[in-house]
C-alpha positions, 0 to 999 in steps of 0.5 A: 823214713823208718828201716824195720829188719825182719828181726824188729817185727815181732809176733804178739797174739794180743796186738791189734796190729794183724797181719796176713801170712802169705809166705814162709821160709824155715831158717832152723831155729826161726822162720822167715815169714812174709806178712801183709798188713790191711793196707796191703802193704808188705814186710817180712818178720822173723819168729821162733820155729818152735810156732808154725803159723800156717799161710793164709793165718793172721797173726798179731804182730808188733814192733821191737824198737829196742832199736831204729834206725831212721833216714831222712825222708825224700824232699824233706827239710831234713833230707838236707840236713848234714848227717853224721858219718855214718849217714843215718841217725841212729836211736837206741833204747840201750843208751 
């Protein structure tokens, strides 16, 4: 399992991953929007507030994964693997 923030979806008008947007909340300098992708599945993305991408819109989106945090999956081998002491595994781009 992969832990996606709101900060790692990223919007990219040349992305062929599209995502509906059905919902939004100004934060000042961005805007909260909540996205839901083909599979009808639902996530949340943060975007600079300088673009006002209206609900009901589709935009290209992406991932910024200068950072990802993953967790071993339920009922998976790794789930019982010992983790280190913070309890996830953490990969970074920036070591």
């Amino acid at each position: 399992d992969v832990l996606l923030r709101p900060d790692d979806i990223v919007y990219s008008p040349e992305s062929r991953l599209k995502a509906l947007i059905v919902g939004k909340t100004f934060l000042g300098a961005s805007t909260l929007y909540r996205l839901q992708l083909p599979t009808g599945n639902q996530l949340e993305g943060i975007f600079p507030s300088h673009a006002d991408y209206p609900t009901g819109q589709e935009v290209g989106i992406g991932i910024a994964a200068d950072h990802l945090v993953v967790f071993p999956a339920q009922g998976s081998v790794a789930a019982y693997e010992k983790l280190p002491e913070a309890g996830v595994r953490r990969y970074s781009s920036n070591v």
